[in-house]
Backbone as JSON Lines, residues from 0, in Angstrom:
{"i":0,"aa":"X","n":[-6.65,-16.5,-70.15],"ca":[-7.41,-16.32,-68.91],"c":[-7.01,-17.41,-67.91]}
{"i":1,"aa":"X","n":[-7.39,-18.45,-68.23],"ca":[-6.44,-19.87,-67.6],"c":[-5.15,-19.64,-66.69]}
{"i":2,"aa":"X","n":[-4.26,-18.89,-67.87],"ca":[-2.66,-18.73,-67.53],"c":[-2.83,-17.44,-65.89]}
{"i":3,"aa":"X","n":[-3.55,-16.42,-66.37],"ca":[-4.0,-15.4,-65.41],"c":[-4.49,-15.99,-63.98]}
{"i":4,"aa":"X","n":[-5.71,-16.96,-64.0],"ca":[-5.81,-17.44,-62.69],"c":[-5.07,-18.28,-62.15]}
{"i":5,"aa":"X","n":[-3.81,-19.11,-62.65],"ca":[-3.33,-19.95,-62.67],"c":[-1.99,-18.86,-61.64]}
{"i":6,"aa":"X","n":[-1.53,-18.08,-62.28],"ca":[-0.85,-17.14,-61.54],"c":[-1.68,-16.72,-60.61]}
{"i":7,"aa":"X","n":[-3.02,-16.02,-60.48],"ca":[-3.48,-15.85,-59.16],"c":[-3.6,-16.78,-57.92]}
{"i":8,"aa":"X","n":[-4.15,-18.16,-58.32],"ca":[-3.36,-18.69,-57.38],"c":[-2.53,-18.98,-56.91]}
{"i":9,"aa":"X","n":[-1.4,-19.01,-57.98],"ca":[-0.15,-19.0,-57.2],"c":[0.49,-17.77,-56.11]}
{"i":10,"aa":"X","n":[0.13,-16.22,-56.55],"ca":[0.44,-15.39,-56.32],"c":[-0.55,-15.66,-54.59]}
{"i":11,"aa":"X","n":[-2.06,-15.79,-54.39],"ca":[-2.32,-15.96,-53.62],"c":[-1.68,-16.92,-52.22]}
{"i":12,"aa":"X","n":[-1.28,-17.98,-53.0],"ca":[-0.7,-19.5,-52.12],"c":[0.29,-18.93,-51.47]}
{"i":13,"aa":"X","n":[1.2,-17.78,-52.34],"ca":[2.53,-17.25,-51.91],"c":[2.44,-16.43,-50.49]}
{"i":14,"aa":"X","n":[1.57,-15.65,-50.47],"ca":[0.18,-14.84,-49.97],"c":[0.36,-15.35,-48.95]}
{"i":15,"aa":"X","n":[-0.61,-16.58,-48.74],"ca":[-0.54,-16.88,-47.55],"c":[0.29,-17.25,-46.8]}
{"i":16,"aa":"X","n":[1.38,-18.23,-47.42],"ca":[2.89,-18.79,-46.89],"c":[3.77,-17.33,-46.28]}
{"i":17,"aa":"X","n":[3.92,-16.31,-46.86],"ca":[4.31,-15.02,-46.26],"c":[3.43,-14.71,-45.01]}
{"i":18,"aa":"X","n":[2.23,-14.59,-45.42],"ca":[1.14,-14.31,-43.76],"c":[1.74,-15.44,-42.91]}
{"i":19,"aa":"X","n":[1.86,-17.1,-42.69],"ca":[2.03,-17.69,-42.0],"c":[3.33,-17.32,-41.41]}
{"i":20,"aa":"X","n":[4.43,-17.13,-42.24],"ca":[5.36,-17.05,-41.91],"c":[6.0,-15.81,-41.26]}
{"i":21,"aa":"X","n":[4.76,-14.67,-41.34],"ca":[4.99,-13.37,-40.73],"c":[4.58,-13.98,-39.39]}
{"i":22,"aa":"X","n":[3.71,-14.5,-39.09],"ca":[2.86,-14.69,-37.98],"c":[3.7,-15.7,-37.3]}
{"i":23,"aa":"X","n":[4.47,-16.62,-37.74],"ca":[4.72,-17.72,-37.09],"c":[6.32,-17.26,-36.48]}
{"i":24,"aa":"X","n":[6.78,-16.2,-37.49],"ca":[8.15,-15.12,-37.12],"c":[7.54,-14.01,-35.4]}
{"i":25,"aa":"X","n":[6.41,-13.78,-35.61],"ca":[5.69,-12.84,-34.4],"c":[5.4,-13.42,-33.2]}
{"i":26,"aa":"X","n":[4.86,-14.34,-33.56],"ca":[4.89,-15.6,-32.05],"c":[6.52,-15.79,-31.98]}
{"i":27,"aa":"X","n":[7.48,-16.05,-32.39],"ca":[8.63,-16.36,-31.94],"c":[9.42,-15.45,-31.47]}
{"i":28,"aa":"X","n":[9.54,-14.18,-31.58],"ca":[9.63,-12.78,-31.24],"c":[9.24,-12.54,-29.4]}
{"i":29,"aa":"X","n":[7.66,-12.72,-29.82],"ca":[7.11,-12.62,-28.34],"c":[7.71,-13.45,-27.81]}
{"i":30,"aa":"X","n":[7.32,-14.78,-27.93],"ca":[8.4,-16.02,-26.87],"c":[9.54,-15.15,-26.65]}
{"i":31,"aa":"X","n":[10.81,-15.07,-27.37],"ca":[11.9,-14.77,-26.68],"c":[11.77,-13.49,-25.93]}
{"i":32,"aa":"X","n":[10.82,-12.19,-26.43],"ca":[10.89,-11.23,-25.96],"c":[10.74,-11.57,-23.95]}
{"i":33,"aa":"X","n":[9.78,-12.44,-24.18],"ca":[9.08,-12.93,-22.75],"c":[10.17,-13.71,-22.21]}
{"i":34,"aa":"X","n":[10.66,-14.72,-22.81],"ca":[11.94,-15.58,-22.34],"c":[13.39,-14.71,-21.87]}
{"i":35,"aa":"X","n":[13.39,-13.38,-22.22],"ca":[14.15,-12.77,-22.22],"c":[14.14,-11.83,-20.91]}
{"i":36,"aa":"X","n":[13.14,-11.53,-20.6],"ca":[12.55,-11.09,-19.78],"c":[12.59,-11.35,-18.49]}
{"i":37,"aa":"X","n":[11.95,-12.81,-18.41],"ca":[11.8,-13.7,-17.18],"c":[13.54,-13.86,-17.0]}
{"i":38,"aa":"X","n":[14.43,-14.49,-17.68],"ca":[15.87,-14.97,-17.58],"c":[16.77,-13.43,-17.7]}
{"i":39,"aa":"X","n":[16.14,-12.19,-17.7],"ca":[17.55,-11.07,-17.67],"c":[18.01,-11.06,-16.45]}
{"i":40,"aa":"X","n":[18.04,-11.04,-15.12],"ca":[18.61,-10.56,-14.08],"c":[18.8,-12.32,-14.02]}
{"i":41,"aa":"X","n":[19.49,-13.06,-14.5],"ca":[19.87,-14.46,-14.13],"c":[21.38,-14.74,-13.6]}
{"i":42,"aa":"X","n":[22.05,-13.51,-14.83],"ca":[23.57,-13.39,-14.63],"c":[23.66,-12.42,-13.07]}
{"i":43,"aa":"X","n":[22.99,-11.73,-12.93],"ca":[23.38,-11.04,-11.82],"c":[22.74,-11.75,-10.35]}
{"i":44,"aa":"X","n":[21.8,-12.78,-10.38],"ca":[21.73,-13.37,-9.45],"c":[22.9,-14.59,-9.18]}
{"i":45,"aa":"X","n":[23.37,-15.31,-10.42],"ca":[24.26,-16.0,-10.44],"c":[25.51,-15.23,-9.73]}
{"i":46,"aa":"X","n":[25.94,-14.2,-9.87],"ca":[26.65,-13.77,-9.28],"c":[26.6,-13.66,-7.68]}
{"i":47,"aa":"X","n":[25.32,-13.49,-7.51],"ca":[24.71,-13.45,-5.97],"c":[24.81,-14.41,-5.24]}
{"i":48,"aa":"X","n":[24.27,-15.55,-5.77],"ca":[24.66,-17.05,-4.85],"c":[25.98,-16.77,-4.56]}
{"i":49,"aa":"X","n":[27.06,-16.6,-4.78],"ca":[28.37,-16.59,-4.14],"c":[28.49,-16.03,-2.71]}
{"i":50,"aa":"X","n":[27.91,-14.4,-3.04],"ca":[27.37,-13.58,-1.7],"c":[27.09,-14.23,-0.34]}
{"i":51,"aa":"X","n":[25.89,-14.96,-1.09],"ca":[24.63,-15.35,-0.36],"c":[25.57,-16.64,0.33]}
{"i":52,"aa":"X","n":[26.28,-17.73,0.0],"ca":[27.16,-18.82,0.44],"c":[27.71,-17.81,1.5]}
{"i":53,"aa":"X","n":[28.41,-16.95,0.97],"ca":[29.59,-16.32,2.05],"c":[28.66,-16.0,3.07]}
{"i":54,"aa":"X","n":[27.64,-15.37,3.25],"ca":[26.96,-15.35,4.19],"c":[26.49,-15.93,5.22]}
{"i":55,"aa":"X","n":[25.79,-16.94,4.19],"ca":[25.67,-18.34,5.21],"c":[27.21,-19.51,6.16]}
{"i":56,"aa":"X","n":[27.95,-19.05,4.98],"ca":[29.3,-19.65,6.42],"c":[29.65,-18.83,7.02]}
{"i":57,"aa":"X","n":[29.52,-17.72,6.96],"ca":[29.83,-16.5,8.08],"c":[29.0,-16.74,9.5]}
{"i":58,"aa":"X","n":[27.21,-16.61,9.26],"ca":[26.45,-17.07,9.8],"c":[26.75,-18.38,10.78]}
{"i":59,"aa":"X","n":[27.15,-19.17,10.51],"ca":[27.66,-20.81,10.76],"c":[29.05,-20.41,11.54]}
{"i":60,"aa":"X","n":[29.63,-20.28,11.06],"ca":[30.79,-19.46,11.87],"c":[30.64,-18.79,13.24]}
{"i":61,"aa":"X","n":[29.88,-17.95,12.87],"ca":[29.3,-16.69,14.41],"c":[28.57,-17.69,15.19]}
{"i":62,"aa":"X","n":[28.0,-18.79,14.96],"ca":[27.32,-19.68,15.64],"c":[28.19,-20.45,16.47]}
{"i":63,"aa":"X","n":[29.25,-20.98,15.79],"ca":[29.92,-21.76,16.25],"c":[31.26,-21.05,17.13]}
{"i":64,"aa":"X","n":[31.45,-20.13,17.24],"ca":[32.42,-19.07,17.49],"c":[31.58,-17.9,18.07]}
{"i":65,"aa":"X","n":[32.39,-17.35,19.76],"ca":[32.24,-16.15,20.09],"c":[33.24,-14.7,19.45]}
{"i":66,"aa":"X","n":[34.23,-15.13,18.7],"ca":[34.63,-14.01,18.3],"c":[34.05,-12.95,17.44]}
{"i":67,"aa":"X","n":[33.87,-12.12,18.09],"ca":[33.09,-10.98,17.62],"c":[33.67,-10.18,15.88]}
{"i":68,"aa":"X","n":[35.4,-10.04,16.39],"ca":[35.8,-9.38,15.54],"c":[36.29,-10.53,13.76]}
{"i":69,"aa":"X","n":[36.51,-11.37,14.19],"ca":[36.01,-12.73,13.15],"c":[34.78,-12.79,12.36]}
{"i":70,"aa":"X","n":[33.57,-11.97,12.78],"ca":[32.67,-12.21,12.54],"c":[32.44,-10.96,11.61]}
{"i":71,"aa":"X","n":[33.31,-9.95,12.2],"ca":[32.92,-8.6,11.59],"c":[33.88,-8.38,10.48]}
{"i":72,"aa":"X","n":[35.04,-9.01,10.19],"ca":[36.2,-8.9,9.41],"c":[35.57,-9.52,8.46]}
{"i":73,"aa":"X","n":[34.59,-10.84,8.36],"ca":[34.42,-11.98,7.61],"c":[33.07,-10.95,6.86]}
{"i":74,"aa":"X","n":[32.44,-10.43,7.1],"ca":[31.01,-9.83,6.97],"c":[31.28,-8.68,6.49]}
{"i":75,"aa":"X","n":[32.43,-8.0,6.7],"ca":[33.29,-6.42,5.91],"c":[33.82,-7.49,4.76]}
{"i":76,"aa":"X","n":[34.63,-8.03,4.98],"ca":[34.82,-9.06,3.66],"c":[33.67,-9.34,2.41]}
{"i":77,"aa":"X","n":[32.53,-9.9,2.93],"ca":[32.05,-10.34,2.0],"c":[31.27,-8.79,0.97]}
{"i":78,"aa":"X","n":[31.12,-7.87,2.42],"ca":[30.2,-6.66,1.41],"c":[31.56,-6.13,0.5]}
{"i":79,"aa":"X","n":[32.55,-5.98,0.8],"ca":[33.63,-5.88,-0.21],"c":[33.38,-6.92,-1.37]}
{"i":80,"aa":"X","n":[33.12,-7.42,-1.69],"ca":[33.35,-8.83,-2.57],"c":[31.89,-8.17,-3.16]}
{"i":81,"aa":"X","n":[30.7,-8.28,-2.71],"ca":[29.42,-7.82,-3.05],"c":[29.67,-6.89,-3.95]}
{"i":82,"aa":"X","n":[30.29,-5.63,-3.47],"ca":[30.42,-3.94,-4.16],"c":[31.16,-4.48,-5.72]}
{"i":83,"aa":"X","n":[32.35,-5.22,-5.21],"ca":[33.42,-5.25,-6.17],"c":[32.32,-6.18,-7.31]}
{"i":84,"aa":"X","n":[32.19,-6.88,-7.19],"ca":[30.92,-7.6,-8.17],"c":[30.04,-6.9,-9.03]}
{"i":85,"aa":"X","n":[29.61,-5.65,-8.45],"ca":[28.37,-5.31,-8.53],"c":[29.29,-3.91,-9.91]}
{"i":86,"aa":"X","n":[30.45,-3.51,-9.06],"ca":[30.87,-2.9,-10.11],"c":[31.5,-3.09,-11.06]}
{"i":87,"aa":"X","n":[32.45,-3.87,-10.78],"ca":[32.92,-4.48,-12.11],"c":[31.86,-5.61,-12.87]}
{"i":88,"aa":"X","n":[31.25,-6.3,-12.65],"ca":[30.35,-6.93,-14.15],"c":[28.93,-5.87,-13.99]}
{"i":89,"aa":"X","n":[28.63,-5.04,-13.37],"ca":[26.92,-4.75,-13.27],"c":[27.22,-3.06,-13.57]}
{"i":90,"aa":"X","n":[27.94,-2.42,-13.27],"ca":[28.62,-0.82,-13.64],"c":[27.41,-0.19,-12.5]}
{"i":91,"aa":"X","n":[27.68,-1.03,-10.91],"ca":[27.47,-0.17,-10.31],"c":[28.34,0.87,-9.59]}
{"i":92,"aa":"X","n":[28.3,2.01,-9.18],"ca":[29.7,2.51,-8.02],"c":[29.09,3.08,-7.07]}
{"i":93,"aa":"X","n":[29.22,2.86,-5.84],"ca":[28.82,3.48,-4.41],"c":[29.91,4.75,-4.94]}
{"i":94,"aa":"X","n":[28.93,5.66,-4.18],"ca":[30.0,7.18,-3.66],"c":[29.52,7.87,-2.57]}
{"i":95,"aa":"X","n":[30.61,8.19,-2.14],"ca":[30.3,9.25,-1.11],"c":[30.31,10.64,-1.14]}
{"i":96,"aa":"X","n":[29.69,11.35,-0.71],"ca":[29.24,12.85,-0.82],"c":[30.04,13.26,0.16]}
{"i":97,"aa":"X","n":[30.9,13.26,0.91],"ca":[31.28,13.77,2.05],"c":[32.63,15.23,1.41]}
{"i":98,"aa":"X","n":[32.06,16.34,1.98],"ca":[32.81,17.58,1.66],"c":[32.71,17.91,-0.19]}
{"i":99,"aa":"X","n":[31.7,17.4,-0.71],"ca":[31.79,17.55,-1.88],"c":[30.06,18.62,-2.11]}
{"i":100,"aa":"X","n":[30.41,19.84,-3.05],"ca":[29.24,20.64,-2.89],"c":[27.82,20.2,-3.12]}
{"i":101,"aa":"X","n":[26.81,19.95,-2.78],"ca":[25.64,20.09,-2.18],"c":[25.29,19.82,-4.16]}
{"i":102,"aa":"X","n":[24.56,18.7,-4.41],"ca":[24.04,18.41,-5.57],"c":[22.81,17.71,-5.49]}
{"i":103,"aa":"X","n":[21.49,18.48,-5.78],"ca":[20.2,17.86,-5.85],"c":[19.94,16.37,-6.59]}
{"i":104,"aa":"X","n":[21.07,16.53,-7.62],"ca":[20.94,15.44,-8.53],"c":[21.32,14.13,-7.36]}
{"i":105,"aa":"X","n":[22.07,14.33,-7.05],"ca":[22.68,13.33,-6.37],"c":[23.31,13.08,-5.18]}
{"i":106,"aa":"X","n":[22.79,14.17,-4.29],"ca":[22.79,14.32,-3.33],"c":[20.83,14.6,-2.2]}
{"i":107,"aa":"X","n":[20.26,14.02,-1.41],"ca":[19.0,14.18,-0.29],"c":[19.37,14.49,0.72]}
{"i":108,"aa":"X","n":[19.25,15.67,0.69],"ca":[19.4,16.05,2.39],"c":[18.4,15.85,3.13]}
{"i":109,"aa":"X","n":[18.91,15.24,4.23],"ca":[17.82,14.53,5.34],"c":[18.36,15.59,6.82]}
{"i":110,"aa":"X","n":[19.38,16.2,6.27],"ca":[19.47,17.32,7.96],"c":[20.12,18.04,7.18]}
{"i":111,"aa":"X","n":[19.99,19.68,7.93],"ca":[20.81,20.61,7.51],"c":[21.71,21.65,8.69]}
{"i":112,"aa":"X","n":[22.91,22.02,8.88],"ca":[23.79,22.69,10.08],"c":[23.93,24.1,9.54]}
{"i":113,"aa":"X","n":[23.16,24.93,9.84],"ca":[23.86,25.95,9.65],"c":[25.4,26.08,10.09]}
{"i":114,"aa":"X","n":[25.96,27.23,9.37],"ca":[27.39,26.79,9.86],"c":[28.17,28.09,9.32]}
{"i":115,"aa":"X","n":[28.93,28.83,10.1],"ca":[29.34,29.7,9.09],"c":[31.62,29.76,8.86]}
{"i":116,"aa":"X","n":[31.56,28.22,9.33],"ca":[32.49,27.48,8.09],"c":[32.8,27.37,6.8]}
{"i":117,"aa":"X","n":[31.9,27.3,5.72],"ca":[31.34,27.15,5.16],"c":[30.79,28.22,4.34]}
{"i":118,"aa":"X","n":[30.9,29.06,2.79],"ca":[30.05,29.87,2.65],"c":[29.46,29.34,1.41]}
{"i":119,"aa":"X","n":[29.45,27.72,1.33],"ca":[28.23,27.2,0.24],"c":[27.98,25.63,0.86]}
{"i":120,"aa":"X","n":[27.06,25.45,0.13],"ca":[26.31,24.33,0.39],"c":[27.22,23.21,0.05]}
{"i":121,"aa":"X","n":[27.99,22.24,1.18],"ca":[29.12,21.82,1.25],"c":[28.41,19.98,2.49]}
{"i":122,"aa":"X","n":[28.47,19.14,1.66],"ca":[28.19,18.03,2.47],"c":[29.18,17.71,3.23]}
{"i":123,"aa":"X","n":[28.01,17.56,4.79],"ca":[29.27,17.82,5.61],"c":[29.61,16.02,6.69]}
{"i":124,"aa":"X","n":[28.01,15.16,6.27],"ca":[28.43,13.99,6.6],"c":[26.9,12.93,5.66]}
{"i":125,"aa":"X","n":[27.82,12.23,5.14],"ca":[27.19,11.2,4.52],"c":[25.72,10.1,6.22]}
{"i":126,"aa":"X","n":[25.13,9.97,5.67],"ca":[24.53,9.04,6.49],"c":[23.64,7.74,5.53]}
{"i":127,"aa":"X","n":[24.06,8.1,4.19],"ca":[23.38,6.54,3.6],"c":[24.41,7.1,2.07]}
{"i":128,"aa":"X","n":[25.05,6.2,1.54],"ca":[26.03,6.21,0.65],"c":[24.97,6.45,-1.18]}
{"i":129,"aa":"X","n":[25.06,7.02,-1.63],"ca":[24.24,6.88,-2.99],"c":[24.79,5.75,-3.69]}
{"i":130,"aa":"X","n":[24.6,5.93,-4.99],"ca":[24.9,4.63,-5.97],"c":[24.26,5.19,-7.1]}
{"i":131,"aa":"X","n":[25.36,4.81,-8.1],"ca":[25.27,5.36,-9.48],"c":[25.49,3.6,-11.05]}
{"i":132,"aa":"X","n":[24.24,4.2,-11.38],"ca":[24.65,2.8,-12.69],"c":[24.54,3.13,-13.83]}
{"i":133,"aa":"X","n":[26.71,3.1,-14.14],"ca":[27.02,3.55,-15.03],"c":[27.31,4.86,-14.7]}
{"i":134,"aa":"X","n":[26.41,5.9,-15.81],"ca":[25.99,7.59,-15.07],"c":[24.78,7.98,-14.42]}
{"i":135,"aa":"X","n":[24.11,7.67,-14.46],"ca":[22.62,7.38,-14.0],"c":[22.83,7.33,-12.48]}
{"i":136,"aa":"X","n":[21.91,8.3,-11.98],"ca":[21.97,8.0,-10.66],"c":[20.82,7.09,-9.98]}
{"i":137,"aa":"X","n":[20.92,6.38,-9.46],"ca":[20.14,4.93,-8.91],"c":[19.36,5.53,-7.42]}
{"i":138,"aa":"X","n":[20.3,5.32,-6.76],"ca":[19.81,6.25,-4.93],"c":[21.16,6.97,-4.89]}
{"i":139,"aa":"X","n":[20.0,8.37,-4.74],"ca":[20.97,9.22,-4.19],"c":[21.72,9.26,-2.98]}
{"i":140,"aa":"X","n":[22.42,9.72,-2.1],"ca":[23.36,9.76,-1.02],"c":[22.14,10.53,-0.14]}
{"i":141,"aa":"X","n":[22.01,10.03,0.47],"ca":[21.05,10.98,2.1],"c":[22.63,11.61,2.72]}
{"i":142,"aa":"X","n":[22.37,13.08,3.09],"ca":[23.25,13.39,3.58],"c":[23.03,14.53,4.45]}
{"i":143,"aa":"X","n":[23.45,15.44,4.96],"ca":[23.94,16.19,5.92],"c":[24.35,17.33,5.06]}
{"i":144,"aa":"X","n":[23.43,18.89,5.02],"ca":[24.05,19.84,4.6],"c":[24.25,21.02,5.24]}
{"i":145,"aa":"X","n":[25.68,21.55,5.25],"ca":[25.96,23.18,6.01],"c":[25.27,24.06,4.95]}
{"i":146,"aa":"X","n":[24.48,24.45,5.74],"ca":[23.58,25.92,5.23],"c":[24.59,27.24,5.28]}
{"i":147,"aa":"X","n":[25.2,28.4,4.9],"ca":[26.07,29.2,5.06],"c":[25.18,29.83,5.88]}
{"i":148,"aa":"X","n":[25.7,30.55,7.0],"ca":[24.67,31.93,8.06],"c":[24.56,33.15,7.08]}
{"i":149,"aa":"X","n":[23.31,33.22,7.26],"ca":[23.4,34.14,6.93],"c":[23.93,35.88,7.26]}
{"i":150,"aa":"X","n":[24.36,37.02,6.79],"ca":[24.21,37.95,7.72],"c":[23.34,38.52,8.22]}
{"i":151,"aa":"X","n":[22.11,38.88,7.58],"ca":[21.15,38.79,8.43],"c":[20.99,37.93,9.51]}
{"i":152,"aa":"X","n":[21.05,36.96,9.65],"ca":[20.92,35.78,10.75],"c":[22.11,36.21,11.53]}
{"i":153,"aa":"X","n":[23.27,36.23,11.04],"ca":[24.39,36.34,11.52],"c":[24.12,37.51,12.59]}
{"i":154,"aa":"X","n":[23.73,38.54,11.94],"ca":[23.41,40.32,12.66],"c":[22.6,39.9,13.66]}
{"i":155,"aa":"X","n":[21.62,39.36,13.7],"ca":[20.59,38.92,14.89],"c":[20.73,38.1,15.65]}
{"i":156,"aa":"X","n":[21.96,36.86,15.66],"ca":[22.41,36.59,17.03],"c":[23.36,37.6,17.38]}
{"i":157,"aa":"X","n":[24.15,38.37,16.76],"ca":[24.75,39.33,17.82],"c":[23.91,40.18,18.78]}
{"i":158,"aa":"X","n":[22.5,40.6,17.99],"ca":[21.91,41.64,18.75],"c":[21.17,40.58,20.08]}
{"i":159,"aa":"X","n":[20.88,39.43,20.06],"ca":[20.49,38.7,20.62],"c":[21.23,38.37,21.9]}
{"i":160,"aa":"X","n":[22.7,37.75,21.77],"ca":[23.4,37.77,22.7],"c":[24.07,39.54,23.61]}
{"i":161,"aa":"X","n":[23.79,40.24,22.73],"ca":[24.13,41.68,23.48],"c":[22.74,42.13,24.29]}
{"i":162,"aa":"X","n":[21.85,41.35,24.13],"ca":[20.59,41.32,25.2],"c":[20.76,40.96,26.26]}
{"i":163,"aa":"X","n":[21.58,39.43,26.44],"ca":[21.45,38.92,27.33],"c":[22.53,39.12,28.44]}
């Protein structure tokens, strides 16, 4: 009987050293989960300060300088540098919708032309560029779509203009 409780406490002691050590494994979990959290977008801001410099001597520049087109070469420069960043370490890609068929996924039309150019739904001018991360589409492209005429529609401006 001795030998029996003698193992129960041990078996218990063990017991608890596993509970502590589950628990003291669960708090360390959360920490990093949280540490992980707060510090994920660190690499991609690090990347940003570079941006953000080019900006500010651009800024400093245009101050100190009336050249207009200096200012605009230096500022097309840096959003080049921005994109290229963003896609090669972050797997973003700008695209453009322009003449490419009419896709809800990834395409918002914010105007539409009838048009009878055209006999499908055919983007006919970009006015805000989408962006895709990875495959995933992020913001879609606002764009501009030719509606095909219809013939009905088509039939009723003829009868319309043979009115007038």
């Amino acid at each position: 009987i001795q030998k029996l409780e003698e193992e129960v406490r041990d078996l218990n002691d063990q017991l608890l050293r596993k509970a502590a050590e589950f628990d003291n494994f669960r708090k360390r979990m959360f920490r990093e989960k949280e540490e992980s959290i707060a510090y994920a977008n660190a690499a991609l801001l690090t990347d940003l300060l570079a941006i953000i410099d080019d900006f500010e001597r651009a800024i400093q520049s245009a101050a100190d300088s009336k050249d207009f087109n200096a200012f605009h070469t230096g500022v097309s420069m840096i959003e080049t540098q921005m994109v290229s960043i963003l896609e090669r370490n972050w797997g973003l890609k700008r695209f453009s919708a322009n003449g490419e068929l009419f896709d809800p996924e990834k395409h918002e039309a914010i105007a539409v032309e009838e048009t009878d150019k055209h006999d499908t739904e055919i983007v006919l001018e970009d006015y805000q560029k989408g962006y895709l991360l990875h495959d995933r589409v992020l913001r879609p492209a606002k764009v501009k779509v030719a509606k095909p005429v219809t013939l009905e529609r088509a039939g009723s401006d003829d009868e319309q203009e043979k009115e007038k």
